[in-house]
C-alpha positions, 0 to 999 in steps of 0.5 A, a space after each residue: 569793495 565797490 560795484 557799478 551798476 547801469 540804470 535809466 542810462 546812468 553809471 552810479 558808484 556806490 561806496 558800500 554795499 547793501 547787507 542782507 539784513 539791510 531792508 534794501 536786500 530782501 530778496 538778496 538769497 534769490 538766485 541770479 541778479 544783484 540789485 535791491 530797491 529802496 524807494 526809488 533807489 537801486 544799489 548792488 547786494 554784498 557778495 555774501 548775497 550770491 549776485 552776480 553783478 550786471 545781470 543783463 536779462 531775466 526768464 519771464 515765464 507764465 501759463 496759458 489755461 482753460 478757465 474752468 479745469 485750469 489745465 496747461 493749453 499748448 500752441 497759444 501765441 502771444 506778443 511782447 512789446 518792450 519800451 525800448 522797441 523789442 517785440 518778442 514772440 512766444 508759444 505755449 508749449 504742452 504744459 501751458 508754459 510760454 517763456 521770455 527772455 526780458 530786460 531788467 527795467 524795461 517796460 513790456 505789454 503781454 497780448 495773446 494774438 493767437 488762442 489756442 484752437 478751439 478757445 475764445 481769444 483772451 483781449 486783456 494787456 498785461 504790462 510786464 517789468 523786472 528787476 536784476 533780482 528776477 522780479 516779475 511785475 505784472 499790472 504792478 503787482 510782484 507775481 510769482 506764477 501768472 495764469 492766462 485763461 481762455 474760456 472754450 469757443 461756442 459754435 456758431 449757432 443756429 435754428 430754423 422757424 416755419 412761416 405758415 398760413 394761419 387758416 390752413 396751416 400750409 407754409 409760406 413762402 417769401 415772408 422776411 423775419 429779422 433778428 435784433 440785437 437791441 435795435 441792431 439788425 444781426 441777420 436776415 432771412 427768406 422762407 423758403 418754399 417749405 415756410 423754413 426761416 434759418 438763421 446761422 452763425 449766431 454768437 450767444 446773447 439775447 435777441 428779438 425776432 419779428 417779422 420785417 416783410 409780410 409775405 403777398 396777400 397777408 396780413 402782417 404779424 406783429 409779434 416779438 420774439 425773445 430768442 435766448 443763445 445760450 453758451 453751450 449753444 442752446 436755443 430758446 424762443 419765448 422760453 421754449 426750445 425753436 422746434 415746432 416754433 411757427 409764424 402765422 400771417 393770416 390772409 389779406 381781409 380775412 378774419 379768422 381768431 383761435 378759441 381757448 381755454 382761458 386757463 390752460 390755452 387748449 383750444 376749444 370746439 363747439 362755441 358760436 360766434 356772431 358777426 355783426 356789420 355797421 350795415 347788414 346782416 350778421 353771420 356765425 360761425 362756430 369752432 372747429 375742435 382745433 379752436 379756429 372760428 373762420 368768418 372768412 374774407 370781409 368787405 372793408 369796413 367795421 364790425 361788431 363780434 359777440 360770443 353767442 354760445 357758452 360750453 359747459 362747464 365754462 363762464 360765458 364770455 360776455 365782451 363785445 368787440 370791435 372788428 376793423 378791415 381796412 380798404 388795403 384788407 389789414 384786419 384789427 380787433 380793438 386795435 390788436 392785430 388779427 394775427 395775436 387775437 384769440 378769445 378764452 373762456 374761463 372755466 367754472 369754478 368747482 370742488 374735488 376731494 379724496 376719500 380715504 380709510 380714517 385709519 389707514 389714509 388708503 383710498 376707498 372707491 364706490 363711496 357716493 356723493 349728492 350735491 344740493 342746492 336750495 334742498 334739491 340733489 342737482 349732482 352726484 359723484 362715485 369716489 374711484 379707485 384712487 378714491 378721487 371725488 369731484 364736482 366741477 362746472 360751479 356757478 356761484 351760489 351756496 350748496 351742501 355736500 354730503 354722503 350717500 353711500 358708503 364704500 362697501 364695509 364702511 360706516 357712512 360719513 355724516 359730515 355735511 360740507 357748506 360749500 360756497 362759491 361767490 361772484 368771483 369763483 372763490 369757493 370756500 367748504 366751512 367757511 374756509 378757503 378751498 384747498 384739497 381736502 379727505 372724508 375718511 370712513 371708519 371700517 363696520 365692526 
């Protein structure tokens, strides 16, 4: 029996047909169509194959999913453009599943041109080819279920700062601050009376954010920013969350700085400063328990700036530094802006140690301690009830730790500790590296 069949407008006879063990009719139990490819050539299956012959179209169905559950999203629309110039439309039903009636040979590109709602739009092209045995080529490759995903749209997102006066702490109004992506301006804003800077309908991404106009009789803030928008929508600013995130400008020729603690950038009160001009009479200031050292507004000019007190328990900070007011009142400390200054002191070095039941490792409380130097106590320490024992605040130098007085129904301890601490801070106990250590006691019999 000969058939015909139509391809790339020829009519071709062939004088006999493909059997189903020919290599050419391996698809030929499918149901529907009658052709199989041999290379480039295409003839008809036997009968015996169940085709029916010039099948003229064939069903292109696939699904449309969330990307994470993988869950069927209705009322996706898609386009499909043919080569021969049909343009088809299709929506995704309850289940996810879109349908097409496509012609065999015909060369069609899938788009989505509408997600489902709620859902990012999916940008990737597929192209779509059948064959008359209800093959489906997608991207080239034989496909038997095609999934197309979308990932859950994030709502715009978006976050408030506060510009405030760095001495008193009051709002300002009027500053501008710009948000970047990359070296692209994506948004800009105004404080308002409150100091509030608001930025909306931000997508997710990473972003700098500075300040672009300083507000009247300020001094400018230099300081960038990093803002991270995560996809769930979640904002940080420097690693922190934006709440309680504030901008300060100090004003124009005033000089004012925070005092720290080097280690921990608590502020720190009660530390004198002194100010010295080019030409003229110094003046100090001392911190506030805020950490805020304010010289006030300063005449144009250069200024030499000494820490001349040190608390307790902390290294003298011995740097002098450099004071700049420029004639339009712009303020520099060894060319750092005003607005990123602060001076920190590090605190002294110093030892602690628990003391404890030698049998049990319970905590003992009311065990005494005398540090000395040279033969001479110069401190002494009560373990407490966690039994925690410290001894802080150590310049460098080479001391003895001992017991003296157990906890009440103990023996005492004799051990003597050598505790050294070098020009560095680095402290040592036996000449070993200083790490949380115990002093057991052994119960009287």
């Amino acid at each position: 029996m000969m058939y015909q069949y139509r391809f790339n407008n020829r009519c071709d006879a062939k004088l006999s047909n493909c059997r189903v063990s020919d290599p050419c009719c391996k698809n030929s139990n499918q149901q529907g169509g009658f052709e199989c490819r041999c290379g480039n050539a295409y003839r008809p299956c036997s009968p015996s194959c169940g085709r029916t012959p010039q099948k003229e179209s064939v069903t292109f169905s696939f699904y449309k999913v969330d990307s994470v559950t993988r869950l069927g999203l209705s009322a996706a629309i898609f386009s499909l453009i043919g080569s021969d110039g049909s343009v088809l439309t299709g929506v995704s039903n309850e289940t996810g599943m879109v349908q097409f009636c496509i012609k065999p040979y015909v060369n069609y590109t899938l788009t989505e041109t509408s997600p489902p709602a709620g859902y990012e739009e999916n940008l990737t092209s597929y192209a779509v080819v059948a064959d008359r045995c209800d093959n489906i080529f997608v991207n080239g490759a034989l496909t038997t279920l095609l999934s197309i995903p979308n990932v859950v749209a994030t709502t715009p997102t978006a976050f408030t700062v506060t510009k405030i006066d760095g001495i008193t702490g009051l709002p300002l109004a009027g500053a501008q601050a710009t948000l970047f992506s990359g070296t692209t301006a994506v948004a800009t804003s105004t404080s308002s009376i409150t100091g509030a800077i608001t930025f909306t309908g931000l997508a997710s991404g990473m972003y700098t954010l500075q300040e672009t106009l300083t507000p009247t009789g300020y001094q400018p803030s230099i300081t960038i920013s990093n803002v991270v928008v995560a996809m769930d929508g979640t904002v940080t600013i420097d690693g922190l969350p934006p709440s309680g995130f504030k901008i300060s400008n100090i004003p124009s020729s005033r000089f004012a700085f925070t005092k720290t603690n080097a280690a921990t950038g608590t502020p720190l009160g009660g530390v004198e400063f002194t100010l010295t001009p080019t030409v003229g009479i110094s003046t100090t200031e001392t911190s506030k328990a805020t950490g805020l050292v304010d010289f006030g507004v300063l005449e144009a000019g250069e200024y030499s700036l000494t820490e001349s007190s040190v608390l307790p328990g902390f290294e003298p900070n011995t740097i002098s530094y450099t004071v700049t007011v420029s004639a339009t009142g712009i303020v520099s400390i060894n060319s750092v802006a005003v607005s990123d200054f602060s001076v920190g002191n590090v605190p002294m070095p110093g030892i602690f140690f628990t003391k404890i039941d030698a049998s049990t490792g319970a905590a003992l409380a009311g065990a005494q301690f005398q540090l000395s130097q040279g033969g001479t106590v110069i401190a002494n320490a009560t373990s407490n009830a966690a039994g925690f024992v410290s001894f802080a605040s150590l310049v460098p130098g080479a001391y003895t730790l001992q017991e003296s007085v157990p906890p009440m129904g103990y023996s005492l301890n004799l051990t003597t500790y050598a505790i050294v601490v070098n020009a560095l801070g680095a402290v040592t106990v036996n000449g070993a590296a200083f790490t949380a250590f115990t002093v057991p006691n052994t119960p009287l019999v």
